[in-house]
C-alpha positions in Angstrom: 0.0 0.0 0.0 1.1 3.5 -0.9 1.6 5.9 1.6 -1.3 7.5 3.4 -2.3 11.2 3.0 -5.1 11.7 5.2 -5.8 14.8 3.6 -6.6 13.1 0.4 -9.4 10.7 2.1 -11.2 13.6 3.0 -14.6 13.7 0.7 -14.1 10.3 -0.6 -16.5 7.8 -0.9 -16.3 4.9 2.0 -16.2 2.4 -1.0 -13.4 3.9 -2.6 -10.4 1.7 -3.0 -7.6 3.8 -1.1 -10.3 4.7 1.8 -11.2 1.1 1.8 -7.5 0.0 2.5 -7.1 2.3 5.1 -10.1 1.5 7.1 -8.9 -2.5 6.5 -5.6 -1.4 7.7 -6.1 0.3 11.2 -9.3 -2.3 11.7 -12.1 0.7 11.0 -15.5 -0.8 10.7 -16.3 -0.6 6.8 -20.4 -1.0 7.8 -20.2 1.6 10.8 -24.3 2.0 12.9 -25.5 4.4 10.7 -27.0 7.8 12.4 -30.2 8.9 10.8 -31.9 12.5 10.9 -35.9 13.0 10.9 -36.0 12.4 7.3 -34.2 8.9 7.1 -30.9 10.4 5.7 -27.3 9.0 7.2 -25.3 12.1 8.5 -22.8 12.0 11.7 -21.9 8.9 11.5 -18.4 7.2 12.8 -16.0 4.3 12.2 -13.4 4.8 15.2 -10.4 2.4 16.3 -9.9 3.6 20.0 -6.5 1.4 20.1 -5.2 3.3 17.8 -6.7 6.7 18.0 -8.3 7.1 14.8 -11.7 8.5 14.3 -13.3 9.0 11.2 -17.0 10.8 10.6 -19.4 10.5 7.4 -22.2 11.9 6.1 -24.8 10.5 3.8 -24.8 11.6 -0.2 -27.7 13.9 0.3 -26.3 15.5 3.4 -23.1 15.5 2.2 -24.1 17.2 -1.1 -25.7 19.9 0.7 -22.8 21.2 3.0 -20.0 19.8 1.2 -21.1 20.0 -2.8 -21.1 16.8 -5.5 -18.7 14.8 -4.5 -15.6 14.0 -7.0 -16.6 10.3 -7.4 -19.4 7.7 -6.6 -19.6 3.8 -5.8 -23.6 3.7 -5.9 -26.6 5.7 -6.8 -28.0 5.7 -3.0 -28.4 8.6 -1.2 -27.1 7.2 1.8 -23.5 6.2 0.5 -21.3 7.6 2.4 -18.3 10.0 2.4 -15.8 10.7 4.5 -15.4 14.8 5.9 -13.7 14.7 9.3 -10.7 12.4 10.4 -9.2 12.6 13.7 -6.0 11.1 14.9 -6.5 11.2 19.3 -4.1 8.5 20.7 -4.4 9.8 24.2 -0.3 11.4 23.9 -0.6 13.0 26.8 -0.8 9.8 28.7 1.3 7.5 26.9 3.6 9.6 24.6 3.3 7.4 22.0 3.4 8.3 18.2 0.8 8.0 16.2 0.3 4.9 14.0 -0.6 6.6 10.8 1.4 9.9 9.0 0.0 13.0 10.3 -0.4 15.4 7.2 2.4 18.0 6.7 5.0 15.7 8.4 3.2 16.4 12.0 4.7 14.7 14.4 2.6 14.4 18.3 5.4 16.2 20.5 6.0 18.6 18.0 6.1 22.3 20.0 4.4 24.8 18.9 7.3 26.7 16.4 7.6 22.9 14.5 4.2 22.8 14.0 4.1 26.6 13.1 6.8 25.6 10.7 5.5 22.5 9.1 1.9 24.1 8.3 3.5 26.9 6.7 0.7 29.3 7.8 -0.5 31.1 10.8 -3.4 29.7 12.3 -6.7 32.1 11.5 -7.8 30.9 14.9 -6.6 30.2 18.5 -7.9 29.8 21.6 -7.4 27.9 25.0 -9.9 25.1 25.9 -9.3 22.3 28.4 -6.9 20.4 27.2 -4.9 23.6 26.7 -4.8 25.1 22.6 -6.9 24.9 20.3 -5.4 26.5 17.0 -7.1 26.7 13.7 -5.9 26.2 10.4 -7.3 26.7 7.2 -6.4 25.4 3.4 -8.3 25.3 -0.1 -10.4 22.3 0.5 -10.1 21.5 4.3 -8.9 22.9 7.5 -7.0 21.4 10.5 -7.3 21.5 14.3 -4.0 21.0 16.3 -4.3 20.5 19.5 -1.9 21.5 22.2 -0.8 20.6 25.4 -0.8 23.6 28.7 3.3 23.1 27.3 2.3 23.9 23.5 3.0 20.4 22.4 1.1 18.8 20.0 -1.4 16.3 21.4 -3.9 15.3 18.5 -4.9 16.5 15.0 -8.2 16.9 13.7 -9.2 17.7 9.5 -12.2 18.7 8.3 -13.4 19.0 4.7 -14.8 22.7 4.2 -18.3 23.3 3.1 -19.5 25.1 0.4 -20.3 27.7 3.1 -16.7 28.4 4.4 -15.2 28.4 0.6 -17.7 31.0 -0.4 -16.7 33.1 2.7 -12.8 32.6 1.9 -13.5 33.7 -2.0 -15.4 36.6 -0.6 -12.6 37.8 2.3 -10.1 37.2 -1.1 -12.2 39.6 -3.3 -13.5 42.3 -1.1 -11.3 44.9 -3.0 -12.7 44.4 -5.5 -16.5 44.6 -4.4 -15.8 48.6 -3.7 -17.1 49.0 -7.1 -20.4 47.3 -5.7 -20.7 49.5 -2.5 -23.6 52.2 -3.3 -24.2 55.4 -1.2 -27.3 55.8 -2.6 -28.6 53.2 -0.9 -28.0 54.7 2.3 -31.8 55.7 2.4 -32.7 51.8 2.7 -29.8 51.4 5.4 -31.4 54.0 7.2 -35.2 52.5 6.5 -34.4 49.3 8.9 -34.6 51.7 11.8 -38.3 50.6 11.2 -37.2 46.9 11.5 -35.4 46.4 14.3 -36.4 43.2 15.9 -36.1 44.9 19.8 -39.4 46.3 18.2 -41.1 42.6 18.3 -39.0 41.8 21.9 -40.4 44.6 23.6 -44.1 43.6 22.7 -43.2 39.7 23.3 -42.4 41.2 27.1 -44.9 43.0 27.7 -47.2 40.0 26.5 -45.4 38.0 29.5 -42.0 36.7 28.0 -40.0 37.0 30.9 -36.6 36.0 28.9 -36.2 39.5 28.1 -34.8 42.7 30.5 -35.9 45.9 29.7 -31.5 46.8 30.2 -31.0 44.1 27.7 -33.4 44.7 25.4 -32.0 48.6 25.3 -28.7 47.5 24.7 -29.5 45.7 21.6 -31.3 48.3 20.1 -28.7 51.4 21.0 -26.2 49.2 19.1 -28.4 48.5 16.4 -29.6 51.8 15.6 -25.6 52.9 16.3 -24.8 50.7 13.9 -27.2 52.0 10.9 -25.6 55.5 11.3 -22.3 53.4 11.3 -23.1 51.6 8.0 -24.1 54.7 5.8 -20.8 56.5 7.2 -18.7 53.3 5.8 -20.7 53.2 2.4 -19.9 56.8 1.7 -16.5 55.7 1.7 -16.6 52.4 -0.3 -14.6 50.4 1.3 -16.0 46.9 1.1 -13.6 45.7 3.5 -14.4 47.9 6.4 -18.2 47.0 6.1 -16.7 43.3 5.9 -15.0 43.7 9.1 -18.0 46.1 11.0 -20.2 42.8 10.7 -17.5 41.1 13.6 -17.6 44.0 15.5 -21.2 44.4 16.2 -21.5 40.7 16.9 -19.0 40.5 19.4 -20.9 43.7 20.9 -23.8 41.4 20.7 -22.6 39.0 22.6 -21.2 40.4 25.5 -24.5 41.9 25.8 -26.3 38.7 25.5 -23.7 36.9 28.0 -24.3 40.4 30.3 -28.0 40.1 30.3 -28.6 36.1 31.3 -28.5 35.2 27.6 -31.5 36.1 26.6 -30.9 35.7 22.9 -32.6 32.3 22.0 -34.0 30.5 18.6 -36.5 33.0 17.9 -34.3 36.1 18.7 -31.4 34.7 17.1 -33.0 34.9 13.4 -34.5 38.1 13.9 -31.0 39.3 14.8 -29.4 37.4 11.6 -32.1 38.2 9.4 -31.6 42.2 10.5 -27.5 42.1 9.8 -27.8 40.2 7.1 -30.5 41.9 5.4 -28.5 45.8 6.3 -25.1 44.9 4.8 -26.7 43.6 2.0 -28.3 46.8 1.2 -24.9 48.7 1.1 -24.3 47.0 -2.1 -21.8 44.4 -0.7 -22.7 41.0 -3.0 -22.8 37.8 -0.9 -24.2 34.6 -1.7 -28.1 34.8 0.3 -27.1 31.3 2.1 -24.1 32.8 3.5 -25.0 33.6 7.1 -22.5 37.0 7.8 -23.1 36.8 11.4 -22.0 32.7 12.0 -18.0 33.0 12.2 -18.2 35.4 15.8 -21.9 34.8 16.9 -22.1 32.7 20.6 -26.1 33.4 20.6 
């Protein structure tokens, strides 16, 4: 058998020949328990070896197809063939320091500190934050992205890849291009901006509370709307000067805003509010001219409501 790139297993088919190997190999069951949502479709479902720390996750063809896109080649015509779209190699290193029995992708090695691991991605991680096994870092590429994991000491502990949905590609060719959407970015618009001070979903909380949802604060509810209507005047100052990448980068602000006002105020910011809230941001920026796909929720990559 040729050597194994786990990257390249990543959106196959579970009966393709090299994913079929591998899985023989390392003693993966090829006919995992299937997990099936409301509908009858497979999604979530795993083939692990917890001797040696490998963990693969699949999703059904018509799940698949709707996060991920047509896959590149397939076995059958059922909708519930699966493909592969998260791999993770979690051999417990921190107790028994051993290596891991398959090649980690970019020459990872578990041990590695955190300037060889640095060294061997060859890019900065566009994420990282502590959790409780001590790092989490974040690392993105054209088709998938990678989770390292570190020890308290910054070694590396266990590796994680997930193949990217159509979702987070449209967001990385729009973050690549948003130079060139100034061109898009219309001040005349700035009426319509203005015309969701009409819209503001703390309009539908405040009658919800006074109709007895006790979820809501009047403090809360307040906040919310101060930064909303803040953030109109904010929008139409930023489309005068067409710069597609500040508007871009105001949607993270106001969301982080957002949630410490949510944490603040008991988290009041459920189901129900949550879409009201997505639906509002979403539906502003769009009105400044910026052009983003309409199933590209803006609000997803900092929202914690």
């Amino acid at each position: 058998m040729t050597k194994i790139i786990l990257t390249d297993l990543i959106g196959k088919s579970i009966l393709s020949e090299d994913l079929s190997l591998f899985m023989k190999k390392f003693d993966l069951p090829a006919s995992p328990k299937r997990k099936l949502d409301s509908q009858g479709n497979s999604y979530d479902t795993s083939s692990d070896n917890e001797k040696h720390g490998i963990y693969l996750n699949f999703d059904g063809y018509y799940r698949h197809v709707l996060d991920y896109g047509e896959p590149a080649l397939r076995y059958e015509t059922s909708d519930n063939e699966l493909f592969l779209d998260e791999i993770t190699v979690d051999n417990d290193f921190l107790e028994n320091k051993k290596p891991a029995v398959v090649d980690l992708p970019f020459g990872l090695l578990l041990g590695d500190n955190q300037e060889t691991v640095l060294q061997k991605l060859g890019k900065k991680p566009y994420e990282k934050s502590p959790n409780s096994y001590g790092y989490c870092w974040w690392t993105q590429f054209d088709d998938f992205r990678i989770l390292t994991a570190l020890s308290p000491e910054y070694k590396l502990i266990w590796v994680r890849i997930l193949k990217l949905t159509l979702k987070e590609k449209e967001k990385i060719r729009l973050k690549k291009y948003l130079n060139q959407q100034n061109k898009h970015i219309k001040p005349e618009n700035n009426t319509l901006i203005l015309a969701y001070l009409n819209k503001l979903p703390t309009t539908e909380w405040k009658r919800r509370k006074d109709e007895g949802d006790n979820v809501f604060t009047d403090k809360g509810i307040n906040a919310v709307e101060s930064l909303l209507k803040d953030y109109l005047q904010t929008l139409t100052e930023l489309t005068n000067k067409k710069r597609a990448i500040t508007i871009y980068n105001s949607i993270k602000k106001i969301v982080l805003a957002i949630n410490k006002i949510n944490e603040k105020h008991n988290s009041f910011i459920e189901t129900l509010e949550r879409e009201e809230l997505c639906d509002f941001i979403n539906g502003v920026v769009r009105k400044t001219g910026l052009e983003i796909e309409q199933n590209i929720d803006l609000t997803e990559e900092w929202r914690e409501w």
